[in-house]
N, C-alpha and C positions, 0 to 999 in steps of 0.2 A: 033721023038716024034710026035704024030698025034696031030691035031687042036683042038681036046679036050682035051688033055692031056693038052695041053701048055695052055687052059683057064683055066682050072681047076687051074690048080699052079697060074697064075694071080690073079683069085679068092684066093685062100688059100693066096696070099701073102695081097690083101684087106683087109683079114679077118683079120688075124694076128696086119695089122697095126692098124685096129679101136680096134683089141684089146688092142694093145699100148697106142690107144690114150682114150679109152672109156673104162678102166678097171673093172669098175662095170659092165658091158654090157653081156648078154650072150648072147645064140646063135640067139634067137626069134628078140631082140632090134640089134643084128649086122645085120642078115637079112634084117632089116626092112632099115638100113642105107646104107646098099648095095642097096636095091630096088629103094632107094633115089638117087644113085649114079648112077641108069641106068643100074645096073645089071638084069638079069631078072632068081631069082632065088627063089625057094620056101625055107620054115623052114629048111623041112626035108633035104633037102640038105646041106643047110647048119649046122645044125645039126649032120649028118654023116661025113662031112670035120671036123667041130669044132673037135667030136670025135676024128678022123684020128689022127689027131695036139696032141690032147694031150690035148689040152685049156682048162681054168679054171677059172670059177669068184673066185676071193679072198673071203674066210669064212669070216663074220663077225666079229671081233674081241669082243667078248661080254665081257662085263665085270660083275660082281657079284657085286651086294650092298651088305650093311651089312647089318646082321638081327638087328633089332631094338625092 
């Protein structure tokens, strides 16, 4: 596996984790917490990995009032 290949998976395993840990977070706020971390990566990158993955902020769970 070449030197990029093996950061990338690095990356994607970061990524992954803050999404464990920060589930509301999508891909702009994980970026932003990787760049925090010393990574040095832009959106769109990370953007195109989140894609890759599969990753997903969880829907809202909206609920309906009643009509009154």
């Amino acid at each position: 596996m070449s030197v990029g290949r093996l950061e990338e998976e690095r990356l994607v395993a970061g990524m992954i984790e803050l999404t464990r840990q920060y589930g509301r977070y999508g891909y702009r706020r994980t970026a932003a917490l990787l760049r925090d971390a010393g990574w040095q990566v832009n959106d769109k990158r990370v953007e195109r990995l989140w894609r890759r993955e599969g990753l997903k902020v969880p829907m809202n769970d909206q609920r309906r009032g009643g009509s009154g």
